[in-house]
RODO-564111 format. One record per residue (C-alpha): residue in one letter; x, y, z. Coordinates in steps of 0.2 Angstrom, whole numbers, plus 5000, padded with zeros to 4 digits. Layout:
N
AXYZ ...
END
This chain:
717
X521351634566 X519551694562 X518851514557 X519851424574 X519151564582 X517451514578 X517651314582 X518251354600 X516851494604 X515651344605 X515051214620 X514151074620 X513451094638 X511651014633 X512650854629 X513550814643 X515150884638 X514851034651 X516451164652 X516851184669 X517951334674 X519551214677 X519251124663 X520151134646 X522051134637 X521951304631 X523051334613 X523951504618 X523851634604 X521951614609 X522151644629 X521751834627 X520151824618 X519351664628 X520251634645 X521051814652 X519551864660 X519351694669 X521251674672 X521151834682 X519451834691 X520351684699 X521851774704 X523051794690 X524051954690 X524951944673 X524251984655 X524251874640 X525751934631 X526651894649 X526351714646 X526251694625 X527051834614 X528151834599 X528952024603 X529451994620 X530051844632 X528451774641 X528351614650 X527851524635 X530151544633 X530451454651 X529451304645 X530351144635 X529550984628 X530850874638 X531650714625 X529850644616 X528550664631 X528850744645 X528850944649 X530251034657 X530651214664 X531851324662 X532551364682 X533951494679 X535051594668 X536151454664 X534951344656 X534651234671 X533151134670 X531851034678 X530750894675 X530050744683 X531050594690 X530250464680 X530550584665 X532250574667 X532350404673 X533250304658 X534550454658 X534850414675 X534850224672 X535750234656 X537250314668 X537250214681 X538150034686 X538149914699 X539850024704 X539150194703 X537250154705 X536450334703 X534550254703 X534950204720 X535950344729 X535650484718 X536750564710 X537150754710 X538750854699 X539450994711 X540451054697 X539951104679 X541450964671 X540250814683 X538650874670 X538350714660 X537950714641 X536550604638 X536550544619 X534850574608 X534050704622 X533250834616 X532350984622 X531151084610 X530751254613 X529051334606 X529451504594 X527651504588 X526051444584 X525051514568 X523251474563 X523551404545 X521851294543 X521551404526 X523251374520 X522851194524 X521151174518 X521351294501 X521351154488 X520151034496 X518550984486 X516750924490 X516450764487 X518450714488 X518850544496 X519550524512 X521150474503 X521050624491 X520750764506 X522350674514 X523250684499 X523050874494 X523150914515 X524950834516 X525450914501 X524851074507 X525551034527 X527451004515 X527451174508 X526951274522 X528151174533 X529451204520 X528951384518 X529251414538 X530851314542 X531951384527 X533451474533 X532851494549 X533851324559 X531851304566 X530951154563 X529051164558 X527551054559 X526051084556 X524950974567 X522850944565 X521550994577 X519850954580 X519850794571 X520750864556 X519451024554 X520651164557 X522851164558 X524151254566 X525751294563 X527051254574 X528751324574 X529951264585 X531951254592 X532651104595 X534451084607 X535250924607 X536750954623 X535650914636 X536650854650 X536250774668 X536450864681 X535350784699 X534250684704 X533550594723 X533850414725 X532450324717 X531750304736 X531250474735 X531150514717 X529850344716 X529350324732 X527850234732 X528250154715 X526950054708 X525550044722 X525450244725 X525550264709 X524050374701 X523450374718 X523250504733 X524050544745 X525650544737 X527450574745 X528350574730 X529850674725 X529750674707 X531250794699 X532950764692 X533750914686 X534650924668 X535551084662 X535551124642 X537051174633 X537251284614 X538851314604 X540051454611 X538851544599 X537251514607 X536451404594 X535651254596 X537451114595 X537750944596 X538850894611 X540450974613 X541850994628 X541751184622 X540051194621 X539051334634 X537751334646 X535951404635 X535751594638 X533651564640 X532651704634 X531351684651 X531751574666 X530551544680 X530751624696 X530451494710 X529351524723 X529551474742 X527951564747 X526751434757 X525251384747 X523351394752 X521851304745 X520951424733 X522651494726 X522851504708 X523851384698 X524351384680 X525151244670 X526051244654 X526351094645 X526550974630 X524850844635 X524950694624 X523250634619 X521550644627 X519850584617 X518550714627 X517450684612 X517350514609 X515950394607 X515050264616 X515750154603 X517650204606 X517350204625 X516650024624 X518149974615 X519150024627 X518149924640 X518049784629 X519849764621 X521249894625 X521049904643 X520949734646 X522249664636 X523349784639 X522949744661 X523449564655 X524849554646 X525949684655 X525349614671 X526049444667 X527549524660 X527949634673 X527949484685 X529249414680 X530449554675 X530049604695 X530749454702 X532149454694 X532449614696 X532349624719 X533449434714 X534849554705 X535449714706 X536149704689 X534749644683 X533749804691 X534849924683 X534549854667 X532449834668 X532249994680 X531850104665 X530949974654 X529749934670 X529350084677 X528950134657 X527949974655 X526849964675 X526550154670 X525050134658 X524549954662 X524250044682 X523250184670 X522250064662 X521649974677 X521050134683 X520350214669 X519350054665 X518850054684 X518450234680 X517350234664 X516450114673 X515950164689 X515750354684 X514450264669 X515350364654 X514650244640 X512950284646 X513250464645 X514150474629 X512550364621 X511350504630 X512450634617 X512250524603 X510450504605 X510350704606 X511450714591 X510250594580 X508850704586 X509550844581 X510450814564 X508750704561 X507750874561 X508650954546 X508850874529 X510450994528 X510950934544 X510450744538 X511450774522 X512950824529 X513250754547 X511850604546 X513250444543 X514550524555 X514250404572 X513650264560 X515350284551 X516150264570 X515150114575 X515250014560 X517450074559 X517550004578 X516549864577 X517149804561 X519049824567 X518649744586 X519449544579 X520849634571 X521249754587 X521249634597 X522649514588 X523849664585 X523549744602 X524149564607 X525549544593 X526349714600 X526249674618 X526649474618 X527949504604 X528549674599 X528649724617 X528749584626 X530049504620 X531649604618 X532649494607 X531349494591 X531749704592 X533449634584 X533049554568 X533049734561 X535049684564 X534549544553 X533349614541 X534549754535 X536049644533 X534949484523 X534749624509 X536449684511 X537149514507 X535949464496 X536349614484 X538349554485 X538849734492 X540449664501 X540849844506 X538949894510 X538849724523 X540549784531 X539749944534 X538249884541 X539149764550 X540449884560 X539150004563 X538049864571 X539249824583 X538950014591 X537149984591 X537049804600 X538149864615 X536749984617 X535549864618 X536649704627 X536949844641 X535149834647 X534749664642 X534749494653 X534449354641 X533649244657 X532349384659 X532149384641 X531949204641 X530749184655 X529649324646 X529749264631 X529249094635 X527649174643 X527249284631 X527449154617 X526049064628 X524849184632 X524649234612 X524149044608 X523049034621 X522149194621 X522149264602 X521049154587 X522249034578 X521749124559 X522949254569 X524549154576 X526049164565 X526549034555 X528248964567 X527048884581 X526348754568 X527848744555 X529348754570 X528548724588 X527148604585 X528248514571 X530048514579 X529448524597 X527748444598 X526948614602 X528248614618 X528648824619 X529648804633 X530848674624 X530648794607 X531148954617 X532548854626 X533248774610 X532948974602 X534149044617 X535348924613 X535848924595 X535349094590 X536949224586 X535749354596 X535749264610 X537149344618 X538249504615 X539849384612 X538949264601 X538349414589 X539949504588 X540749344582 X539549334570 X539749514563 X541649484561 X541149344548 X539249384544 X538549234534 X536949244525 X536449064526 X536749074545 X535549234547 X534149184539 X534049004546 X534249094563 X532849044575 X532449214579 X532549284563 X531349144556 X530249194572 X530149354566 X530049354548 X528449264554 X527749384567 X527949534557 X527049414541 X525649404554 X525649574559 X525549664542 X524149554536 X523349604553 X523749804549 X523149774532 X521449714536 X521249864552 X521649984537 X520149944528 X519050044543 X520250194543 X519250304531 X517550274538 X518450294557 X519350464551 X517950544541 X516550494555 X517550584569 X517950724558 X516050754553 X515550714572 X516650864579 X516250994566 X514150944570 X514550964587 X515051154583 X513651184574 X512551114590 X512751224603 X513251384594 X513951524605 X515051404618 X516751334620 X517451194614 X519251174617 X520451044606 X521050844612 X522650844615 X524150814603 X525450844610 X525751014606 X525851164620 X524351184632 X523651304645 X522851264658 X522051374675 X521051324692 X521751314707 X522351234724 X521151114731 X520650964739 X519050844736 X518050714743 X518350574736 X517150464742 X515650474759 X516450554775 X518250554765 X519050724761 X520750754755 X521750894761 X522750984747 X524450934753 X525750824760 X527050824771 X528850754776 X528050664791 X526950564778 X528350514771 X529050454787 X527450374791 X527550264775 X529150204779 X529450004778 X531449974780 X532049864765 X530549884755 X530649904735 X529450034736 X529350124751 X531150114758 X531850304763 X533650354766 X534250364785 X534950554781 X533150594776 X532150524792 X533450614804 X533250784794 X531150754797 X531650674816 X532650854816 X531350984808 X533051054800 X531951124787 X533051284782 X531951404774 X530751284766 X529651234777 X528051294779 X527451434792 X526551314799 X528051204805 X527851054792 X528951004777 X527751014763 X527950874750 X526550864735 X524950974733 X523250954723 X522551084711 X520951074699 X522151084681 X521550974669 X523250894660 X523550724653 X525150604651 X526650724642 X526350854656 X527250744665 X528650904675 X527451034669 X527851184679 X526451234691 X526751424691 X525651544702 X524451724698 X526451824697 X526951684686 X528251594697 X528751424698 X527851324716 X527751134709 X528051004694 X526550944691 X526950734689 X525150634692 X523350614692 X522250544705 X521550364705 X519650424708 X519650544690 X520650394677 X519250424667 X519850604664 X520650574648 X518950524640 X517950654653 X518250744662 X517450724682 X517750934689 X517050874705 X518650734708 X519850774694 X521350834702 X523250864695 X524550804709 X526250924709 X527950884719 X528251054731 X529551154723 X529851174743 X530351004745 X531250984726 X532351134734 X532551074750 X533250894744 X534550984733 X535051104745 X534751024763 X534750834760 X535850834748 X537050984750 X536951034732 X536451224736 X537551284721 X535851224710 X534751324723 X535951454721 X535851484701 X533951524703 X532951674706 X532251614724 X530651714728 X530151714748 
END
């Protein structure tokens, strides 16, 4: 704790990496020594243990990592939880039809037996967190390769992982901070009977979609409700008709108080990545290649799997989750580059550099040690830029973008089945295949695919260098189709077994090996991931300079500015952060108030529109006022609210919680004006957008007469 302790008492304030007060994801054991007093000059009202402590339940309890990146919160005594709408937006699609279309109308269980079991969820609860960088680092030598440090750090990561999770029925990981200078410990409770309890219609759940996406004001009401369930004897279980609601150790109590601008908000959360200390050279990179690409090709993409989904509302249900999933970071990305560039945060992390090469230049010591760390960067990313660049475009054009390549891992695993003369082993693989595909065909429209595919297969030839296009568009489409890829991916479409579900059962029930691998999408992608893993192998090559460089860089910036904090990126492991409720100014003569209201909603209204569509019950409840007990004071239906948290993707259904440590909002968005946040952080405009937990209680209870939910939780007026 002592040496973590140390690292995080540090700032680098003279390099344009200034801590403001909001600023920050706080690791929790630590909140006592470097962020109580802050917390409660700005209103907080608890103590430390009350939020993080390993003797008693503390809010830290009521707090889930929700399926692999979301958050959720616990809500009651029966282990009723919630997150945000578009978290659980593929449970909701995965249980919806065109008969019983639950991402349309909603869909709410009024009794416990209506609660839907959704396959593969999870919800992870935190037991712990343990310094064990000591542990970690105990065997590592001066002088040891990048390769070596690695080697003796995951040996040492396995026993202590080991160590913590024996006879316990926890899981550990130990996960790096700091650029892999210091470790913790993570010990965690997984439950895997998570079921589906609520959610809005999409039209209020989405609205908005994708053009007030990232953007405020926002009228969004972004929840769905879930409930998690144990054995009869309260252990984590897997799914089970006798299985019981969770018995939670802390759940929230939900606050229906009205919110004023300077209140204080706290969020806890599972953030997935930021890069607060990166380089010039990693920023330009972004500018340059990621950013771009990514803009591009999802763009394209997302074109056509649009129009066919407003043409088809099988086709809607199918692509909802895959779209929303996919327009999510391509819209990020077009503001973040917007962002990066119009706040100048290349220029500014080249003013740190050339203080940091002042400084290490003034100390052989210094030299010796940190000297080669931003050279190390910039030679890594420049080197890599070509290779980036064609397998940022082999993962969108082909791994992503065209769904039928995902299954010639159908193909791969029986080839080597068959080839090996294991009759019984291709049977097995064969039966339990036929499980896995109806998955797959349920959510799959091979026109869509087609169309995409066609696009994709286009855009890849046109825009990467040929020394990177796999082997098929000379040796099949060029030869066998005269470079025509509309014909290749037509003639692919028709004779390939994976083309339908029909045609790939059929083929299961008599598998032939001949058949497989002269398949057209088997031979596509034998040649893809060829390309691909000659791509990987040569990006490799820069990963030791890249790793060692930032490593070195974020252990000289603790030696810098001595005396200051310097709080860890994120990685997606739990997270505090404080400020509280406020609006900004976004641009001259523009400020934003710190809230949103029903009749905002209303205002947006267009009837029949994709994204800004409402339900008829909801405009006559606004036309009404019938508000129940969750309006405002003030006479309005509050809707979304602003606060100064500083939180990334994966806080996505965070609870906002208050200075008495109750729930008022699920934090769900960031504003358009701070998309550079993830790389700097901009105190002045960056702002965390939250639904009302007014309005998430009034939609249950009100609109959609579900006050049973309302009912389970500990309602504080």
């Amino acid at each position: 704790m002592k040496k973590i302790l140390t690292l995080i008492l540090i700032l680098v304030s003279g390099f344009g990496l200034k801590l403001k007060a909001d600023e920050g994801m706080w690791v929790l054991p630590l909140i006592e020594k470097l962020n109580i007093g802050k917390m409660t000059e700005l209103g907080l009202k608890l103590s430390a243990e009350d939020i993080y402590s390993l003797n008693k339940a503390s809010l830290k309890d009521a707090v889930v990592r929700f399926g692999g990146g979301c958050t959720g919160e616990i809500v009651s005594s029966e282990g009723l939880l919630l997150t945000n709408h578009h978290c659980g937006y593929g449970q909701i699609q995965a249980h919806s039809t065109v008969e019983h279309d639950y991402l349309k109308d909603g869909y709410w269980a009024m009794t416990r037996d209506q609660e839907l079991p959704n396959p593969g969820l999870s919800v992870t609860f935190l037991i712990k967190i343990e310094d064990v960088t000591d542990q970690v680092l105990a065997n590592v030598k001066p002088g040891m390769s990048e390769q070596e440090r690695n080697s003796v750090i995951s040996q040492a990561r396995a026993a202590i992982e080991k160590k913590a999770s024996e006879g316990t029925g926890y899981r550990a990981d130990v996960a790096s901070f700091y650029g892999g200078n210091y470790f913790y410990l993570i010990v965690s409770e997984r439950y895997n009977d998570v079921r589906f309890v609520g959610a809005p219609p999409s039209s209020i759940g989405k609205f908005g979609f994708d053009t007030d996406n990232w953007e405020w004001p926002r009228h969004t009401g972004d929840f769905s409700v879930f409930r998690v369930y144990t054995g009869p004897d309260g252990k984590p279980a897997p799914y089970s008709k006798d299985n019981i609601p969770l018995r939670p150790k802390h759940w929230l109590p939900v606050s229906i108080k009205d919110l004023k601008e300077g209140d204080y908000a706290m969020i806890l959360g599972y953030p997935g990545r930021t890069q607060r200390y990166a380089t010039s050279y990693e920023v330009d990179e972004l500018l340059k290649i990621t950013h771009p690409n990514r803009i591009k090709i999802r763009g394209m993409r997302q074109e056509i799997l649009m129009a066919d989904m407003q043409a088809d509302q099988k086709v809607n249900i199918q692509y909802a989750s895959k779209y929303s999933g996919s327009s999510n970071y391509w819209k990020y990305s077009i503001g973040q580059k917007a962002g990066l560039e119009r706040l100048n945060v290349k220029a500014k992390k080249q003013q740190i550099e050339d203080q940091f090469n002042t400084w290490v230049n003034a100390d052989p010591s210094r030299k010796a040690k940190y000297g080669e760390s931003l050279n190390m960067i910039r030679t890594a990313v420049e080197g890599r830029a070509e290779f980036a660049n064609a397998q940022q475009y082999i993962s969108e054009c082909f791994f992503q973008g065209c769904e039928i390549l995902s299954l010639n891992s159908v193909a791969s695993a029986l080839i080597e089945a068959m080839k090996s003369g294991d009759a019984n082993r291709v049977r097995e693989l064969a039966s339990n295949l036929k499980g896995r595909i109806e998955m797959f065909y349920k959510d799959y429209n091979p026109p869509t695919d087609q169309k995409a595919m066609k696009a994709m297969l286009k855009l890849y030839r046109t825009d990467v260098p040929a020394k990177f296009h796999p082997d098929f568009y000379t040796a099949i489409v060029d030869k066998k189709f005269k470079g025509d890829i509309d014909k290749y991916v037509d003639d692919l479409f028709a004779k390939s077994v994976f083309a339908s579900e029909a045609r790939l059962s059929a083929f299961l029930d008599k598998p032939n090996l001949k058949t497989l691998e002269n398949d057209p999408v088997s031979l596509a992608a034998a040649s893809i991931n060829k390309t691909s893993s000659d791509v990987s192998k040569d990006l490799s090559q820069f990963d030791e300079n890249l790793t060692t460089g930032r490593r070195l860089w974020i252990a000289a910036l603790k030696e810098m500015i001595p005396g200051k904090t310097l709080y860890p990126d994120a990685n997606s492991t739990m997270r505090l952060t404080y400020g509280t409720i406020k609006e900004y100014d976004p641009k001259d003569a523009v400020t934003y108030k710190y809230y949103t209201t029903l009749q905002g909603v209303v205002e947006k209204y267009k009837p029949g529109d994709y994204e800004f569509d409402l339900p008829q019950r909801l405009i006559d409840l606004n036309n009404r006022r019938e508000f129940g007990r969750y309006g405002s004071p003030e006479g309005y239906m509050p809707v979304c609210f602003l606060t100064t948290n500083d939180i990334t993707g994966g806080n996505s259904g965070s609870p906002v919680i208050n200075s008495n440590g109750e729930l008022i909002g699920l934090a769900f968005d960031g504003n358009w004006e701070a998309m550079s946040g993830d790389i700097a952080y901009e105190p002045e405009l960056q702002r965390t957008i939250a639904v009302d937990i007014r309005y998430v209680l009034w939609i249950m209870d009100v609109y959609a007469g579900a006050g049973h939910l309302v009912n389970e939780m500990t309602v504080v007026r």
